[in-house]
C-alpha beads as a LAMMPS data file, in Angstrom:
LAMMPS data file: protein, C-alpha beads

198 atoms
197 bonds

1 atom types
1 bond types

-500.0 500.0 xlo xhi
-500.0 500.0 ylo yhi
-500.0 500.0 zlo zhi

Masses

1 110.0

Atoms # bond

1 1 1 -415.575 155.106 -266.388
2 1 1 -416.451 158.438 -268.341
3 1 1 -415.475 156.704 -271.354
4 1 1 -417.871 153.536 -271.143
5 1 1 -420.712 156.034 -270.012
6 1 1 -420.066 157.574 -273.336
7 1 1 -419.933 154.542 -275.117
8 1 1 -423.232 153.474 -273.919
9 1 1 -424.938 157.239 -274.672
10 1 1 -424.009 156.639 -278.377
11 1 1 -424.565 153.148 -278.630
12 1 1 -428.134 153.958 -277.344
13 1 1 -428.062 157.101 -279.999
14 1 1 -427.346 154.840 -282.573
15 1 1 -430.486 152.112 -281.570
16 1 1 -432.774 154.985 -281.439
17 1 1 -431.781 156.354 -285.110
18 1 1 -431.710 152.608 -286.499
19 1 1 -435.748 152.077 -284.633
20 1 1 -437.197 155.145 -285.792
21 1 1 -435.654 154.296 -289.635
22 1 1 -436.867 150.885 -289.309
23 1 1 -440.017 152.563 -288.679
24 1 1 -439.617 154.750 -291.628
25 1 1 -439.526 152.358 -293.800
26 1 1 -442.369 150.495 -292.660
27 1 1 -444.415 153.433 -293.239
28 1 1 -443.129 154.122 -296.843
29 1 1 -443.371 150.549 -297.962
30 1 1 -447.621 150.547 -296.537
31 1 1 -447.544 153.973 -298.280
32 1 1 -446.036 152.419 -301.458
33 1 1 -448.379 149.551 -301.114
34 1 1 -451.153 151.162 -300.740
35 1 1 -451.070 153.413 -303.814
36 1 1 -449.502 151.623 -306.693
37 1 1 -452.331 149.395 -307.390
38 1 1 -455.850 150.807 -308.149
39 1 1 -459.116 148.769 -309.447
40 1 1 -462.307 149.218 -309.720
41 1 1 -465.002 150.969 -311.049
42 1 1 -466.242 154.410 -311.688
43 1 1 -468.797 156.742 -311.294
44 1 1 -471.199 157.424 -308.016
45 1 1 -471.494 154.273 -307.560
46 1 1 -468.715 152.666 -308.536
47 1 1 -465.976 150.871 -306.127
48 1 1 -462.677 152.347 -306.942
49 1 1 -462.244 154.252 -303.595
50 1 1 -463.690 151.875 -301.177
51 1 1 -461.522 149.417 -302.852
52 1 1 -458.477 151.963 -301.942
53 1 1 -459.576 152.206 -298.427
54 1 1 -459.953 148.893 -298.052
55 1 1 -456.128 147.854 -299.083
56 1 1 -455.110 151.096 -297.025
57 1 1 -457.001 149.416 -294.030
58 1 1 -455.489 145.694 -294.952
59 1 1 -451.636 146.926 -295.409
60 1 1 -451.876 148.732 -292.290
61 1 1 -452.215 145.991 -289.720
62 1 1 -448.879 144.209 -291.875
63 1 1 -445.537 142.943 -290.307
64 1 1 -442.692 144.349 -291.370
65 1 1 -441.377 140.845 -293.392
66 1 1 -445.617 140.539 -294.517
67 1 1 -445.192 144.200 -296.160
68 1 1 -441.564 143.490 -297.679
69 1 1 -442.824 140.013 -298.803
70 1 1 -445.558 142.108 -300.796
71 1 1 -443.212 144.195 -302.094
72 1 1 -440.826 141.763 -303.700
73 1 1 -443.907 139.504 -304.622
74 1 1 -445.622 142.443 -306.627
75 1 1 -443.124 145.034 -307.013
76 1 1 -439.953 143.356 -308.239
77 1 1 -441.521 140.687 -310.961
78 1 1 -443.223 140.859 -314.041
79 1 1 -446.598 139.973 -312.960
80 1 1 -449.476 140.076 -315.368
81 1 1 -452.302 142.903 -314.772
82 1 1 -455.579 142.223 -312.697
83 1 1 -458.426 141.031 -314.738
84 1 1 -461.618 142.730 -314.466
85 1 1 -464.497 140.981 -312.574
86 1 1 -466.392 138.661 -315.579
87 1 1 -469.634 140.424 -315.407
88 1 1 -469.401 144.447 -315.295
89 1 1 -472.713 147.028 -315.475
90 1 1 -469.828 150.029 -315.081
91 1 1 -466.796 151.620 -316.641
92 1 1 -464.052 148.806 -314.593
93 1 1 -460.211 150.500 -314.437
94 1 1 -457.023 149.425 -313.187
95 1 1 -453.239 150.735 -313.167
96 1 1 -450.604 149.377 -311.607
97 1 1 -447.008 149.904 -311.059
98 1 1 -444.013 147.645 -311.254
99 1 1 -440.126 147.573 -311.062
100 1 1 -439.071 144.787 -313.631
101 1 1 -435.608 143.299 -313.099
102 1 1 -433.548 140.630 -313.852
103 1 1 -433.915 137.692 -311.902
104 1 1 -429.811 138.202 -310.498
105 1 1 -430.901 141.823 -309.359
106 1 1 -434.252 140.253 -307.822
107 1 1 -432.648 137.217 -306.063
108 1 1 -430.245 140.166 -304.808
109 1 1 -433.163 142.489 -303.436
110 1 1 -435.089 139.488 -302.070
111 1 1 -432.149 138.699 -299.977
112 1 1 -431.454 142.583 -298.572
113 1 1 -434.917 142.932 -298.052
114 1 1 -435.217 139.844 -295.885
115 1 1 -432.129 140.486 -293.877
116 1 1 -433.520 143.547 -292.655
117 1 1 -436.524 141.559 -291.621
118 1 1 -433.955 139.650 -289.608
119 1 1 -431.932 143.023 -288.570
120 1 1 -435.097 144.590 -286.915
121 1 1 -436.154 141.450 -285.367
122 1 1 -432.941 141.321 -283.940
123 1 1 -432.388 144.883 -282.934
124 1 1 -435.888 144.647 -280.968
125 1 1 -435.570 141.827 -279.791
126 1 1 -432.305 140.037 -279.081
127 1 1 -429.738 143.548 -279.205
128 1 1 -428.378 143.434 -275.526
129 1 1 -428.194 139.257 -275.584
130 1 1 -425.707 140.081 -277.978
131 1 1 -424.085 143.327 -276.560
132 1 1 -423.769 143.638 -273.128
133 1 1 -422.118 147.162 -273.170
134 1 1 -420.276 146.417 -269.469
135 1 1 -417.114 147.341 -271.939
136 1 1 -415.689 150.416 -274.052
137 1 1 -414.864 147.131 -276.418
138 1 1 -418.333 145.626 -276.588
139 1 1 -419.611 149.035 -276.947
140 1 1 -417.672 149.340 -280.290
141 1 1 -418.226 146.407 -281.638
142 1 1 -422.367 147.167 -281.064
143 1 1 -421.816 151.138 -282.565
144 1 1 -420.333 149.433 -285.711
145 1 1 -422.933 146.914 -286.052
146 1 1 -425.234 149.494 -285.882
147 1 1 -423.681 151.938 -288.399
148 1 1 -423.441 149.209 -290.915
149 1 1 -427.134 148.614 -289.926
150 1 1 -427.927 151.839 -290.994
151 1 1 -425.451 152.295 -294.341
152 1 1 -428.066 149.670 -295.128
153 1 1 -431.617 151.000 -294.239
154 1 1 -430.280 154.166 -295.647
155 1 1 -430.001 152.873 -299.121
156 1 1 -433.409 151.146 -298.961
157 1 1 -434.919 154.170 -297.389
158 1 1 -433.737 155.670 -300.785
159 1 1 -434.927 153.280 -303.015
160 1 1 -438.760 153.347 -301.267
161 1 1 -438.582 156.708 -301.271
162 1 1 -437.456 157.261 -305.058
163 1 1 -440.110 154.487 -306.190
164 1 1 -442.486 156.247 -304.183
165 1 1 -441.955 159.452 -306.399
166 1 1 -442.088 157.188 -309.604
167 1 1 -445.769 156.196 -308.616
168 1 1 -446.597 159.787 -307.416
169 1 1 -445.333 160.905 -310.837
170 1 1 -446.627 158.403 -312.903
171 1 1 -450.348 158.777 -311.292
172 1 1 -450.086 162.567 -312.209
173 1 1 -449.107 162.438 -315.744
174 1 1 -451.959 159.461 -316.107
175 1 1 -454.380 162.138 -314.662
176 1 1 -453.092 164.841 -316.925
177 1 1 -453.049 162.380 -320.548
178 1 1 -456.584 161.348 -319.216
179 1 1 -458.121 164.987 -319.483
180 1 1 -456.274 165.759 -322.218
181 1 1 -457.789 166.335 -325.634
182 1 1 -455.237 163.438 -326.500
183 1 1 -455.906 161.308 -323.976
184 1 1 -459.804 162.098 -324.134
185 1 1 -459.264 160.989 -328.288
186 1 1 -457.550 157.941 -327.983
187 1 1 -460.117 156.623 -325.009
188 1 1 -462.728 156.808 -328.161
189 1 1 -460.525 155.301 -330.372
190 1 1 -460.191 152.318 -328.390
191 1 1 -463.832 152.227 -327.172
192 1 1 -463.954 152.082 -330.962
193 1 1 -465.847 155.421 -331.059
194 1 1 -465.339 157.938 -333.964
195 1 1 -465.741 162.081 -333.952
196 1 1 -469.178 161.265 -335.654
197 1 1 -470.455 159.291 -332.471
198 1 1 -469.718 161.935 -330.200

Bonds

1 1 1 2
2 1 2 3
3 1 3 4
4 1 4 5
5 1 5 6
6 1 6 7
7 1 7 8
8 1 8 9
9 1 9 10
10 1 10 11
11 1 11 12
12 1 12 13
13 1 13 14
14 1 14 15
15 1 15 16
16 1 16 17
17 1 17 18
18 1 18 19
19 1 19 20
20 1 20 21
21 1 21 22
22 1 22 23
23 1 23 24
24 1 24 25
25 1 25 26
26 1 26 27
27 1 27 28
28 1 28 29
29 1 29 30
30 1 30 31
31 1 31 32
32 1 32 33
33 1 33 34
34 1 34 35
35 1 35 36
36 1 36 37
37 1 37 38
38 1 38 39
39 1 39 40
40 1 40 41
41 1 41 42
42 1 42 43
43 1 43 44
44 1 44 45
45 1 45 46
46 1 46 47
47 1 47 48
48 1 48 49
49 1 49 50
50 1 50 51
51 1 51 52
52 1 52 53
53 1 53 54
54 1 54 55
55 1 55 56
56 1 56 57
57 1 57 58
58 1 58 59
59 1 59 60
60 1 60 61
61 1 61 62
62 1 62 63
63 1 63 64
64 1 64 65
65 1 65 66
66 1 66 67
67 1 67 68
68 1 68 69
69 1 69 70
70 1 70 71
71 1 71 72
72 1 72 73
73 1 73 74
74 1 74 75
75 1 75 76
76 1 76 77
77 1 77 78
78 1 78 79
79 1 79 80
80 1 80 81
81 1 81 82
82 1 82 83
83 1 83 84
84 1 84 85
85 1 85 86
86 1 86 87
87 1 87 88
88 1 88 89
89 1 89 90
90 1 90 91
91 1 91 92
92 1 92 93
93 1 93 94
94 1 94 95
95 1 95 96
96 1 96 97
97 1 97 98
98 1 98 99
99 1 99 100
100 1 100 101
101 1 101 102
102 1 102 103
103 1 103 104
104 1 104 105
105 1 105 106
106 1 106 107
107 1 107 108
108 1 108 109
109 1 109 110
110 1 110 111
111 1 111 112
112 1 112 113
113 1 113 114
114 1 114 115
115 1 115 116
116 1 116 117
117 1 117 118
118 1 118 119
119 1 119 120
120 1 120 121
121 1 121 122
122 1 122 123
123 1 123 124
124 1 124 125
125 1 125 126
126 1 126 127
127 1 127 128
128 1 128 129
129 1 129 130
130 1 130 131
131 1 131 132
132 1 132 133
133 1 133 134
134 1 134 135
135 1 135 136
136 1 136 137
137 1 137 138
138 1 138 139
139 1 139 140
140 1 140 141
141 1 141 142
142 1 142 143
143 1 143 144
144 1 144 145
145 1 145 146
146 1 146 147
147 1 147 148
148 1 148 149
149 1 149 150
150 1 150 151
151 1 151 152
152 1 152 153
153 1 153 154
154 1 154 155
155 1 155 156
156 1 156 157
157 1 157 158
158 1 158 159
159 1 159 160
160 1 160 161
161 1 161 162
162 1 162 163
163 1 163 164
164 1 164 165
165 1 165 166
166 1 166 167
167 1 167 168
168 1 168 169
169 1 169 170
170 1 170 171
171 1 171 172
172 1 172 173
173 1 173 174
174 1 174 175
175 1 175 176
176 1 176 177
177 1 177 178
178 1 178 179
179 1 179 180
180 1 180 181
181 1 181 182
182 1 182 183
183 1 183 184
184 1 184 185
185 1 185 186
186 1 186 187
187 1 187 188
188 1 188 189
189 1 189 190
190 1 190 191
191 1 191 192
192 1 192 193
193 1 193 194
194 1 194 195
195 1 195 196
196 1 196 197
197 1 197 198
């Protein structure tokens, strides 16, 4: 009996780590969301950040499969960059960031990405009509589930979390180029302003 109590103790262990990294990744991928797409435009009166607030505020009411859904849509294809509004009175600006595969590579993160919709659903929902833990057996068979579970969240934990430091990175060297002297000189250039103009 000492040995099915302990069963069940890390069988419950390992639901609590797989639920809180479930919940992890929820919160990088609305993070991730959130930041790697900026529009709008500038100065006091311009709409850049309430447009930021606004998809912050959107992406976090999202599902779990709504947010991952996003991600593949946006994240893992080739899609073109937002147009600008047809009639502008300000300075409009957009940036976005994207993770270009090949269609075998996106097919395969499409699927993992899904299945862990499936996995969580699962895991909240349906875990003990599955395993009924009443046996050291059953109680195995659930802790392996589980640590294949989490081999697997682990690795996309990873991945959102590296990406995640690609935007970050990306969004500072942007900044940096843009206040450059450089960055300052080829802004003219393609405003199709010369050193006499300014």
């Amino acid at each position: 009996m000492p040995e099915l109590k302990q069963c069940k103790d890390e069988v419950l262990r390992k639901i609590g780590r797989n639920v809180l990294n479930f919940q992890q990744l929820e919160r990088q991928l609305k993070f991730v969301i959130s930041i790697a797409t900026e529009s709008g435009t500038l100065g006091a009166s311009g709409t850049i950040h309430s447009n930021r607030e606004k998809r912050i505020a959107k992406t976090r009411t999202k599902t779990m499969g709504q947010l991952i859904g996003q991600v593949v849509d946006e994240f893992h294809r080739n899609t073109p960059a937002q147009e600008p509004p047809e009639h502008l009175d300000q300075f409009w600006i957009s940036s976005s960031f994207r993770v270009v595969y090949d269609d075998e590579f996106y097919e395969r993160k499409k699927s993992v990405l899904s299945s862990l919709v499936d996995d969580r659903n699962n895991l909240i929902h349906h875990f003990f009509d599955k395993y009924d833990l009443s046996s050291v057996g059953s109680c195995q068979s659930a802790g392996a589930y589980l640590d294949e579970q989490h081999l697997i969240l682990a690795e996309q934990l990873t991945e959102t979390f590296d990406t995640l430091q690609q935007i970050l990175a990306f969004r500072e060297e942007l900044g940096h180029y843009l206040k450059s002297e450089e960055g300052k000189a080829e802004i003219k250039k393609q405003l199709g302003f010369n050193d006499s103009d300014s």
